[in-house]
Structures are given as structure tokens and as C-alpha cells.
C-alpha positions in Angstrom: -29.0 4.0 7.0 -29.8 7.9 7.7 -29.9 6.4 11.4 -26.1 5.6 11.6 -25.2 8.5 10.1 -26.8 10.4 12.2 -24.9 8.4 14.9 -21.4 8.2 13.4 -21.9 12.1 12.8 -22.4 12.5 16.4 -19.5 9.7 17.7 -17.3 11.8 15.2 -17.6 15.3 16.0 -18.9 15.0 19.4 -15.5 13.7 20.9 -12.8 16.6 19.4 -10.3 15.3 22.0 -10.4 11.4 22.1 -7.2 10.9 24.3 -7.5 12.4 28.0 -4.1 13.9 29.4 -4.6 12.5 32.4 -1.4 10.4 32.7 -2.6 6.9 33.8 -5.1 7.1 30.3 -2.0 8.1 28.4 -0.3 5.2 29.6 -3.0 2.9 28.9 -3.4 4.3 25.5 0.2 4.1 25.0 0.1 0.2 25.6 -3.0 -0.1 23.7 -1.2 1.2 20.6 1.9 -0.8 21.1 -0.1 -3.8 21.6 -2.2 -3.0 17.6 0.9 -2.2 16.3 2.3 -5.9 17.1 -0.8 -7.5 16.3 -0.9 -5.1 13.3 3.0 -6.4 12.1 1.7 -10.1 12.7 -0.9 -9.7 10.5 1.0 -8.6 7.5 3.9 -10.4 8.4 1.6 -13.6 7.4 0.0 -12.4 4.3 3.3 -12.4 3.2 4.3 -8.0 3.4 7.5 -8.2 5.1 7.7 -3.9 4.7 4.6 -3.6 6.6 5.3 -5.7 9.4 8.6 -4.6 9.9 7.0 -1.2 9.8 4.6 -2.1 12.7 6.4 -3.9 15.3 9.2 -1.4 15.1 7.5 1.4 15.9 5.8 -0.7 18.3 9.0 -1.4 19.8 9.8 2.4 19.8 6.9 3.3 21.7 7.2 0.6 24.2 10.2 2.5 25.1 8.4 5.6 26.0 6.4 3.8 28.5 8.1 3.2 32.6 9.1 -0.2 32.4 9.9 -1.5 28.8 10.7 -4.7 29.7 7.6 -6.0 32.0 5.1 -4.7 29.3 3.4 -7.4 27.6 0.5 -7.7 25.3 -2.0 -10.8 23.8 -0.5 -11.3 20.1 -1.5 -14.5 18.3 -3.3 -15.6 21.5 -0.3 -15.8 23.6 0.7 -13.1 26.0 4.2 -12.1 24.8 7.0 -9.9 26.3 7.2 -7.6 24.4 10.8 -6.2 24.8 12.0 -9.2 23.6 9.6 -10.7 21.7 9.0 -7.6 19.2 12.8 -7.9 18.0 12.9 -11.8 17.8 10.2 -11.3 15.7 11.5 -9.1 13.7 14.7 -11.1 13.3 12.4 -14.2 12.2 10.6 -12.0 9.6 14.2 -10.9 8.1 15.8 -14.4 8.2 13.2 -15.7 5.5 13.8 -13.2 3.4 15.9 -14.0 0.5 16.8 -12.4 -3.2 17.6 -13.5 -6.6 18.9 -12.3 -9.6 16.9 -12.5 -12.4 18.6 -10.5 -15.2 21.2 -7.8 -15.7 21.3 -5.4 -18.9 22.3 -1.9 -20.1 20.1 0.8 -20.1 18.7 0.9 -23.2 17.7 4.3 -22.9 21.2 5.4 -22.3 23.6 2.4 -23.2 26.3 5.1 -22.7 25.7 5.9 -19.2 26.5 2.8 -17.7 23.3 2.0 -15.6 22.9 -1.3 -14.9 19.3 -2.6 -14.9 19.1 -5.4 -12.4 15.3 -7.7 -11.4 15.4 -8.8 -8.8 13.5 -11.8 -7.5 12.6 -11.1 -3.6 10.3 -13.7 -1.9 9.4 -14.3 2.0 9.4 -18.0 3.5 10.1 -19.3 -0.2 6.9 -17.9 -1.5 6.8 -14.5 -3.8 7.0 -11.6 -1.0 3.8 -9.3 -1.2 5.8 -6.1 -0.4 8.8 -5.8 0.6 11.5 -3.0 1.1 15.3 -2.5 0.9 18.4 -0.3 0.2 22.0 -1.3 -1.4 25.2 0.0 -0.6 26.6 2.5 -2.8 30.0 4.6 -2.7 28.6 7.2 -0.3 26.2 5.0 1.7 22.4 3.5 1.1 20.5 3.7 -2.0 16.9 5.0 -1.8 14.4 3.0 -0.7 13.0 0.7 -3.1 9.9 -1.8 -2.7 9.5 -4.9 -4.2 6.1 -6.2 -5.1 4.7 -9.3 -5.2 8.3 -10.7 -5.8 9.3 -8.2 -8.2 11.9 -5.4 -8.3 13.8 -3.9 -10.8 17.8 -2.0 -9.8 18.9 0.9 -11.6 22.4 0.8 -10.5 24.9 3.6 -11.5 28.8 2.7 -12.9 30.0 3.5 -9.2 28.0 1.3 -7.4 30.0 -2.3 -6.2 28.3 -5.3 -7.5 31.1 -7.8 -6.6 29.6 -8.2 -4.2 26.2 -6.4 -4.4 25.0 -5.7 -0.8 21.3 -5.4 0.1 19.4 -4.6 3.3 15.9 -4.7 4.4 14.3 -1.8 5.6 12.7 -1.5 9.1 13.2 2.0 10.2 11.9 4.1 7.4 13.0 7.1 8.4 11.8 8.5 5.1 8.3 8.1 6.2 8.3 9.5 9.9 6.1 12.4 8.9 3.6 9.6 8.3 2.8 9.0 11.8 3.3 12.6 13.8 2.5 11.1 16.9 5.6 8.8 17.0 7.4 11.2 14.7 9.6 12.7 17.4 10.7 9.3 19.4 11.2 7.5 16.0 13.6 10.3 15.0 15.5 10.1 19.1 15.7 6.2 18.8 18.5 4.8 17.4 17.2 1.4 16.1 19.7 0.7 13.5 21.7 -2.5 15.2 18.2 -3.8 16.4 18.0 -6.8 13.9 20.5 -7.9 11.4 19.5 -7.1 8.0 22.5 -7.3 5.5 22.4 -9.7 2.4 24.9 -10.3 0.0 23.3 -11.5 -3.6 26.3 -12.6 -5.6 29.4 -14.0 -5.2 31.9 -11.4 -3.6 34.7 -12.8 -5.9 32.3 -13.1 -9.3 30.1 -10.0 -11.5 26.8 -9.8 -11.0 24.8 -12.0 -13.1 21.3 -13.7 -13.9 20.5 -16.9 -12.5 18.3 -18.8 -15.3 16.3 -20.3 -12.3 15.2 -16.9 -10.9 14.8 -15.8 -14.7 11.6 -17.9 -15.1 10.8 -17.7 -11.8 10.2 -13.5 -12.1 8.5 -14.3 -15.5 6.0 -15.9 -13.5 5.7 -13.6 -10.4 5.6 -11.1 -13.9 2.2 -13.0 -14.5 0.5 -14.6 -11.7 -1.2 -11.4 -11.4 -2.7 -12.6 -14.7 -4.5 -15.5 -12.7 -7.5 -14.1 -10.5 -9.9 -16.9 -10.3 -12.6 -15.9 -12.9 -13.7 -16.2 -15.8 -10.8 -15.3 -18.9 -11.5 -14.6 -22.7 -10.6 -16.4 -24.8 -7.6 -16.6 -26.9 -10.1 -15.8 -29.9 -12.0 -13.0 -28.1 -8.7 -11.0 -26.9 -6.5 -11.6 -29.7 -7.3 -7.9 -30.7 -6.4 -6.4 -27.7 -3.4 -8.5 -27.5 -2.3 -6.4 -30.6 -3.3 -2.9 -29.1 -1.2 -4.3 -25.2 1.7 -4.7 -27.8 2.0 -1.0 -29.2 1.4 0.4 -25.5 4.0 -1.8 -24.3 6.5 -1.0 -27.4 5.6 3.1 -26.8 6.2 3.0 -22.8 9.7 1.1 -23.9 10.9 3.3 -26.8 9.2 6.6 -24.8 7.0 7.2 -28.0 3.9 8.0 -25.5 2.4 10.1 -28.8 2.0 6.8 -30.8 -0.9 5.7 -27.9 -2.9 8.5 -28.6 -5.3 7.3 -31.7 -5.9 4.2 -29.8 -7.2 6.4 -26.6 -10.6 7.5 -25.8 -10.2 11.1 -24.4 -10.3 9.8 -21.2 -7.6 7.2 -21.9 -5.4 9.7 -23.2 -5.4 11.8 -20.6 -5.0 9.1 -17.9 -2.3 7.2 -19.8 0.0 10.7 -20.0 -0.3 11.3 -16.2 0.7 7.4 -15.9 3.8 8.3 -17.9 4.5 11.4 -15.8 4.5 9.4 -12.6 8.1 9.3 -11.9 10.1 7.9 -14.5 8.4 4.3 -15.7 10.2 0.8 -16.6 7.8 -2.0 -17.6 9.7 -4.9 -15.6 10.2 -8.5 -17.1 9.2 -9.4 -20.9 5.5 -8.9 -21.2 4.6 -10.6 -24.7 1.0 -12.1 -25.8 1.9 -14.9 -23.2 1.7 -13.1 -20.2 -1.3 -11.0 -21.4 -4.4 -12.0 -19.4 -7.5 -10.5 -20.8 -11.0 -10.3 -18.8 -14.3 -9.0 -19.9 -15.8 -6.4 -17.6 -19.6 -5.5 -18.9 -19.1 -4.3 -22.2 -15.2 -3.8 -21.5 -12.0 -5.5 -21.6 -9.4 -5.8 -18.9 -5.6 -6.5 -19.2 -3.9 -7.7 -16.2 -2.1 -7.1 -15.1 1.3 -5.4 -16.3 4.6 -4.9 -13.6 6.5 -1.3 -13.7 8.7 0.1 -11.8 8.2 4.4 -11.0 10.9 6.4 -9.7 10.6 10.1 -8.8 13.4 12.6 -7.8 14.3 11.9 -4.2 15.3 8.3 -5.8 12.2 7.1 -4.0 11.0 3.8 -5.9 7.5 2.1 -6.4 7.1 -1.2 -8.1 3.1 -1.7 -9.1 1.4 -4.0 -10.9 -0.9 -1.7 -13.9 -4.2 -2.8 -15.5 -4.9 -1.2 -18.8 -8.9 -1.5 -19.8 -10.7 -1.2 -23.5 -14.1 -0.7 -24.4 -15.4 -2.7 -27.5 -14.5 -0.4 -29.9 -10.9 -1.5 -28.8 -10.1 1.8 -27.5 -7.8 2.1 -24.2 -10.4 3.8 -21.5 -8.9 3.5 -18.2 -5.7 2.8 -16.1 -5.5 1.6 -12.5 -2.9 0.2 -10.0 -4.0 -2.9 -8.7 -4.7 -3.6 -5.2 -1.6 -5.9 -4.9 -2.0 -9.7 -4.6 -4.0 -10.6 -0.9 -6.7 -7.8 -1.2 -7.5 -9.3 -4.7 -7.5 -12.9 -3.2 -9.8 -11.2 -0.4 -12.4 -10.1 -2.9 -11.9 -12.9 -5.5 -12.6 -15.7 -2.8 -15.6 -14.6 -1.8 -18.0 -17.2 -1.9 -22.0 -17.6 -2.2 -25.0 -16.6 -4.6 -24.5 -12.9 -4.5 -20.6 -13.0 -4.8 -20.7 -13.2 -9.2 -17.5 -12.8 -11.0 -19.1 -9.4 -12.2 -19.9 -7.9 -9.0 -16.3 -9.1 -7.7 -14.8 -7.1 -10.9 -17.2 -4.1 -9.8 -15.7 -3.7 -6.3 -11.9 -4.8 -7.5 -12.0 -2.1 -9.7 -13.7 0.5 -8.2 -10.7 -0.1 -5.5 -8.2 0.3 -8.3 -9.7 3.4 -9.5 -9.5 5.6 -6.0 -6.0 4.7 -5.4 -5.1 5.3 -8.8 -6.9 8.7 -8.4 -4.9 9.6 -5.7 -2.0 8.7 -7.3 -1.7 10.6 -10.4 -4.0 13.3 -9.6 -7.6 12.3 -11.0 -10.2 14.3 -9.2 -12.5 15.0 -11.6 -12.7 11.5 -11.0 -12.9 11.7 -7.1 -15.7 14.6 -7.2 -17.7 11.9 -9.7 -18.0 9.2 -7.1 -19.1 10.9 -4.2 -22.4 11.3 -3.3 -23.1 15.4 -2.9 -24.5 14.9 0.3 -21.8 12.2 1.5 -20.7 12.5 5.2 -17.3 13.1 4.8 -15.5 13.0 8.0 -11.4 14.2 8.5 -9.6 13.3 11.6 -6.4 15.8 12.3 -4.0 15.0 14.9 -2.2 17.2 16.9 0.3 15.6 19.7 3.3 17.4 21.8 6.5 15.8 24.0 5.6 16.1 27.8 8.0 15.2 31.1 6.2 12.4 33.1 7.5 10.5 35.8 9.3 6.8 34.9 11.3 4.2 36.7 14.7 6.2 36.2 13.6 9.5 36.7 11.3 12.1 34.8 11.1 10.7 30.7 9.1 12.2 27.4 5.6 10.6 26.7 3.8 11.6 23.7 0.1 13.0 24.2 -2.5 12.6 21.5 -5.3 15.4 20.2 -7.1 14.0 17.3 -10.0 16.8 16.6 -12.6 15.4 13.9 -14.7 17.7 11.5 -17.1 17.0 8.6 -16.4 18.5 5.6 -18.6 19.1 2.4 -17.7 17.3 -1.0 -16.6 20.9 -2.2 -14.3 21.5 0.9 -12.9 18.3 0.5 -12.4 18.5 -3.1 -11.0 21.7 -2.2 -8.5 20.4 0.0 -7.1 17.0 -2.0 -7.1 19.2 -5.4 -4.4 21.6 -3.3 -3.0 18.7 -2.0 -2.1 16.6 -5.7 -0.4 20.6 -6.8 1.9 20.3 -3.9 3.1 16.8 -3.9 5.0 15.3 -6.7 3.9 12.1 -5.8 1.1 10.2 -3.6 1.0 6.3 -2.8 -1.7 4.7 -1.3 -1.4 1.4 0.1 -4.5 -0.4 1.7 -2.1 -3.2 4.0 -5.8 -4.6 5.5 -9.1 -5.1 3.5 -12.6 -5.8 5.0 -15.5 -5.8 2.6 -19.1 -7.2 2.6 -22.1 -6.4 1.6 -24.5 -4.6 3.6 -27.4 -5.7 3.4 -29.3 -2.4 3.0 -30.2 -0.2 0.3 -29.8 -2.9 -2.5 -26.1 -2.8 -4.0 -24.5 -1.5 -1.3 -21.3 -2.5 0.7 -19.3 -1.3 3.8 -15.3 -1.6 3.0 -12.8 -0.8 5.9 -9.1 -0.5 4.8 -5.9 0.3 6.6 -4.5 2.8 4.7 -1.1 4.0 4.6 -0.7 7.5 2.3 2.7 8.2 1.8 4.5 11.6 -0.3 7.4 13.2 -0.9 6.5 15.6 2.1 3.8 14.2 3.7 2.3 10.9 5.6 -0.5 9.4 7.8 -1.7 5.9 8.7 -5.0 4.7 9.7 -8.6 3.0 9.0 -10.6 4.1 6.0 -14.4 3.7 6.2 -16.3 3.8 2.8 -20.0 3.1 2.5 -20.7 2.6 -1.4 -23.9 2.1 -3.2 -23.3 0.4 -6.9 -26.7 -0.2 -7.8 -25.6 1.7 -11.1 -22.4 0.0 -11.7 -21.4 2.0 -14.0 -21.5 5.7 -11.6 -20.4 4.5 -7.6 -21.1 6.9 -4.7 -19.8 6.8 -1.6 -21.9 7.8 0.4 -20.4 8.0 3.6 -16.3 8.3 4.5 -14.3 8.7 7.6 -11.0 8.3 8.6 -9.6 7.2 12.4 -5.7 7.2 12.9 -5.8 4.6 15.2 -8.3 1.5 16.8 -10.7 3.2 19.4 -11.8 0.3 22.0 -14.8 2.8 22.7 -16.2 2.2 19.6 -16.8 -1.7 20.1 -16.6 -2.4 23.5 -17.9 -6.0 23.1 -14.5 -7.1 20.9 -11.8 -8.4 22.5 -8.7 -5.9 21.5 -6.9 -8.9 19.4 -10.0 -9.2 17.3 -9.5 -7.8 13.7 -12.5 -5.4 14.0 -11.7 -4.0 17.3 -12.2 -0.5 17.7 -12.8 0.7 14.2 -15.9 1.2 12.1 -16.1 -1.6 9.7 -18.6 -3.6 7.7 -20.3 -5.5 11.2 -21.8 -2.1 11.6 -24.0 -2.7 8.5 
């Protein structure tokens, strides 16, 4: 293992400047990206996450428009070679026309009965099945809502006395414009193109002539998309074992509904405490649906228990909304030790399914959670928590890009191309610390979402495993996209370092010049290097 890092150190910081200027290796690297960014929007289009697909093949379409002749590009996607000027908004057509919402309930605030909000769930599923993400606007008296995202069929509506509900209009995202900043490179094209009559998107959810109301259909249908989550494959307590726990889910629930976050307290451990009143500072929190000891699913994780998992909705200031499914866990002493947002329905079914003598429901629970945990960390903040599982002399490696507009010739005359400086630098655990601990004082909020998982073990070193995510971060002011590397060793379950962590923005052909470019591993470090 000291061997590869010793290489990857070199790969890394040996090549500060990974894209040439020279104009024909621009060009090819523009149509390399366009071409991962379809494939990319394919990929999550079938796992169901209609946001992140969209996503994809529109900004893939928006950089194909940078390059001389839009419509002759093509690209292999799906192991057909596709035209791409047509085929990328077809596509994305498709994607939208199985999209479809229901109505689950409509009530007061109960908070505020006075203020009029209306709070409506919404059931929102792709190709009839539960959509894994999947984001949208409404139309209100001076426009477009916030964006809000729907999770594995789930969203909740907080809807203000001026907003029309006869009829209540919805429309899927595809542009994002909120989240430009997350990809610098693209930033400046995505923010000249104007992509808004590119696809239809409009949906109407209610009769236009009758209120808004809950469908009793799509009422048990959101009860269970409230608790499939519950249903991972593995071994459950039971009913004896977690009526306890049951009892302790029930106050946590009741305090996060009534906001008496103080009555949790004596049934924290320190920890727990502290974690739970970050979770309650993350935006403003709705628990979404009716969780009762029925849709409580209760796993036992070493000498711990684990609720899963519970739905809430968090909204911050710029009306920005998250919807996340939350997994509470108590040691034996029945005390609540630890909070995480889950990994969202496919990575668990990637982990879960893993098959073979090695795969035990424990160590699945090991690496499920230890996923929960760093995205949680990120999210509200926990790096004490961070600087515990790295290794102190874990190769940390940070990619920043740089990228400026430049005239180069095209097919009508001189046009902007985007050129691309992505300088690598190690960093020390204390620099980085340094860095993310400025980083969670600045931001009010951080979401990490991991849209591709690849994990296996390594082979090497015992317990140890290579995972390679996509990873999009998003913030209130900030963004980036690209492929995590972690190298883990859990032979101590209970204390995980990473041991090695680097970060690419995009798929580097260089790096695996035996793959073809459609393969899912192309260009990135990922567990085959183990």
C-alpha cells in the first residue's frame, strides 16, 4: 500500500496543469466532458434520481454548445452512438414525461395555525416507482418557489396564504441556476445560455376548478415511501428487543414536533446531545408523514441500536429545501448516541446486496454507517468528528480549479471556449482541518450528496476498503462536483481512518488508459486500483 501512495502522490502533484491550452486538446477535452456528463445523466436517470440526471445532460447540452459544430457532435451513451444535439434534449423530455405527483395530505401549520401556511406531502415518483431524488419549484404570486427536493418519493410544501392552489402548479428543475457556483468551469456558459424553453416541465396537481386536497391513495402510498427505508435486507430486532427504544423514538419525535428540543436531553449521552441540537439548528425541521411504533424499524449494530430510518424536511433562509431520511442510534443503556443522514435509497441497496462470505450483515452496517457519519459531519458541522477518523499521516490530496473564457475560432466566426487549470496539493490533516473548520463558520448550510457509489474490499491490510463516490457539495455560497477517493481501514470498527483521500473534478482518461471511456471506472481512481 505505501507503493501506491507513493504513486498517486506523484500522479497528483506532479501534473499541476492537467488540461493543455493547446486548442485541439481543449476541444477534445471539451467533448470528453460532454460525453461523461450524458453517460453521467443516464446513469442516474435509471437508478431512479431524476434531479441528477437532468443536472447532467443539461449542462452537457450547454457545453456542447461551446464546441464548433453542436449538431455533428456525437458520443457512445448506452452503447449506441447518439447525436447529441438532439438526443441530449429528447432525453431529457423522456426523463420529465414519467414524472408524476400526488397529494398526500394538506393541514395547518400547527406551529402557527394563524399564519395560514399550508402544509402539503407530496408523493413524487419516476416511471411509477418512488423517485430517488427529485427537484421542483411552484408558482407563486411573484414567480417560482425555492427549490425543493423530493427524496425517495417524499416532499413536504410549506405554502404561504398567497400562493394559488386551484390549481397548484409545479415544475421540475433542470437548470439549477442556484447551484452554478458548483461547477466554475461551466459557470459562465450556464449563466449566458438561456435553456429555459428547452423541455417542457409544467405540472398541474389538482383540479384547476377544485381546492387542493389529499388523495387517500397517495396517503398510504407516502406512508410507505415514509418506511421502506425501514426495510434494508438484514437482520431486525425484534418487537420484544426494541419495544424500549420504541418508547425513547416516541419522545424524540413528540419534542422535534412540539419544538421542546430540552425534553431530549436526559435521554442523551453527551455526544447525543450535542449532535441532536445541531440537527435541530439545521434549517428549520418538519418530521414528514406519521411516524408511530409501526413505522419504527430497529437494528442492532454491535452493542448498539439503530432506528431507521425517520423522513424530515430542512429549510434554511434562502427558502432552499432538503428532504432526508435521519437515523437515530442508542447504546444499551438506551441512551441516544448518534445521528446521521442516510445515504438515500440505491447506495444502501449497493452496500446491502453485496453478496459472499466476507459481506456479514455487521460489516455491511460498519461501512453504511461510517458513510452516514461523514456526510452527516459535513452537514452540521461535526469535526471533531472528521479530525477522529483520519489517519495523522493520511495523504490528503485537494484539487482547485481555476478556468477563464477565451475567443477561439468556430464555424460562424470567433466563439468563447472555456479552458481548465486544475492545480493539486497535498495537505496535512491539520491544514485540512484548518480549512473545512473555516469553511462550516462561513456557510449556513453544507449538503453532500454521493449520486455514484463504488466500494469493495481491498484485499490488503486486513479490514480495509477502497470507496469511490461522486460527490456533489452544495451551500448557500459555494459548490463543486467530482470523484471522491477514500481508502479506509476498519480493523477497529469502532475508530475508522482513512487513510488516504483525494478528490478529481472530472474523469481523467490518463489515469486508466485500458477502459473504454463509457466504462463506469474510466478515468478515476476507484476500488480496481486495490
Amino acid at each position: 500500500m505505501k507503493k501506491f501512495v507513493l504513486i498517486l502522490t506523484i500522479i497528483f502533484l506532479g501534473v499541476s496543469c492537467v488540461f493543455a491550452e493547446d486548442t485541439s486538446e481543449m476541444l477534445e477535452r471539451q467533448r470528453r466532458v460532454v460525453g461523461d456528463l450524458a453517460r453521467a445523466g443516464v446513469a442516474e436517470r435509471d437508478n431512479g434520481k431524476v434531479d441528477d440526471a437532468l443536472r447532467h445532460l443539461y449542462r452537457a447540452y450547454v457545453m456542447l454548445q461551446s464546441l464548433p459544430s453542436p449538431s455533428e457532435e456525437t458520443a457512445k451513451v448506452g452503447g449506441e452512438e447518439r447525436q447529441l444535439s438532439t438526443w441530449i434534449p429528447q432525453t431529457m423530455q423522456d426523463i420529465i414525461g414519467k414524472v408524476s405527483f400526488g397529494v398526500a395530505s394538506v393541514r395547518n401549520d400547527e406551529e402557527d395555525p394563524e399564519s395560514g401556511v399550508k402544509l402539503v406531502e407530496l408523493t413524487v415518483r419516476y416511471d411509477g416507482r418512488p423517485a430517488t431524488t427529485c427537484s421542483f419549484k411552484y408558482a407563486t404570486p411573484s414567480g417560482e418557489s425555492p427549490l425543493v427536493t423530493a427524496r425517495d418519493g417524499m416532499a413536504l410544501l410549506q405554502l404561504a396564504p398567497d400562493v394559488p392552489m386551484q390549481p397548484l402548479k409545479l415544475y421540475v428543475e433542470y437548470l439549477f441556476k442556484d447551484e452554478n457556483h458548483a461547477d466554475p468551469e461551466l459557470q459562465p456558459l450556464l449563466d449566458a445560455f438561456k435553456g429555459e424553453g428547452l423541455v417542457a416541465n409544467e405540472f398541474t396537481v389538482n383540479d384547476s376548478k377544485k381546492a387542493l386536497k389529499a388523495d387517500k391513495r397517495e396517503a398510504k402510498a407516502f406512508l410507505a415511501m415514509a418506511s421502506a427505508g425501514a426495510d434494508e435486507g438484514i437482520a431486525k430486532s425484534a418487537p420484544a428487543e426494541y419495544s424500549p427504544y420504541a418508547g425513547l423514538m416516541e419522545k424524540i419525535i413528540w419534542a422535534i414536533n412540539n419544538r421542546k428540543y430540552n425534553e431530549v436531553k436526559e435521554i442523551c449521552t453527551p455526544q447525543g446531545w450535542t449532535i441532536f441540537q445541531r440537527l435541530m439548528n439545521y434549517g428549520k425541521v418538519r418530521i414528514l408523514g406519521k411516524a408511530t411504533r409501526d413505522t419504527y424499524a430497529f437494528y442492532p449494530f454491535r452493542d448498539e441500536v439503530m432506528c431507521r430510518s425517520v423522513p424530515m424536511s430542512f429549510t434554511f433562509s434562502n427558502g432552499r429545501q432538503f428532504t432526508e431520511d435521519v437515523t437515530f442510534t442508542f447504546t444499551k443503556d438506551q441512551k441516544l448516541n448518534s445521528i446521521g443522514f442516510s445515504l438515500g435509497s440505491i447506495a444502501r441497496k449497493d452496500i446491502f446486496s453485496k453478496q459472499g462470505a466476507a459481506w456479514t450483515d455487521d460489516k455491511k452496517m460498519v461501512l453504511v454507517n461510517f458513510l452516514e457519519n461523514y456526510r452527516t459531519a459535513f452537514a452540521l458541522g461535526l469535526s471533531d468528528y472528521i479530525e477522529s477518523i483520519f489517519d495523522d499521516d493520511a495523504v490528503i490530496i485537494i484539487g482547485h480549479v481555476t478556468e477563464k473564457l477565451r475567443k477561439v475560432p468556430g464555424a460562424d466566426g470567433m466563439r468563447l471556449a472555456q479552458t481548465k487549470h486544475v492545480a493539486y496539493a497535498q495537505k496535512s490533516k491539520r491544514e485540512y482541518l484548518e480549512q473545512l473548520r473555516r469553511c462550516f463558520k462561513s456557510q449556513e448550510y453544507i449538503n453532500l450528496r454521493f449520486t455514484e457509489t463504488d466500494v469493495e474490499r481491498s484485499g490488503v491490510g486486513g479490514e480495509t476498503y477502497a470507496m469511490q463516490l461522486k460527490q456533489d457539495y452544495v451551500s448557500k455560497t459555494y459548490g463543486d462536483q467530482g470523484y471522491l477517493f477514500l481508502f479506509i481501514d476498519f480493523n477497529d470498527p469502532d475508530k475508522p481512518l482513512i487513510h488516504i483521500r483525494t478528490w478529481q473534478p472530472e474523469r481523467n482518461p490518463e489515469l486508466t488508459p485500458n477502459l473504454p471511456p463509457d466504462h463506469p471506472r474510466a478515468g478515476i481512481f476507484s476500488p480496481a486500483c486495490f
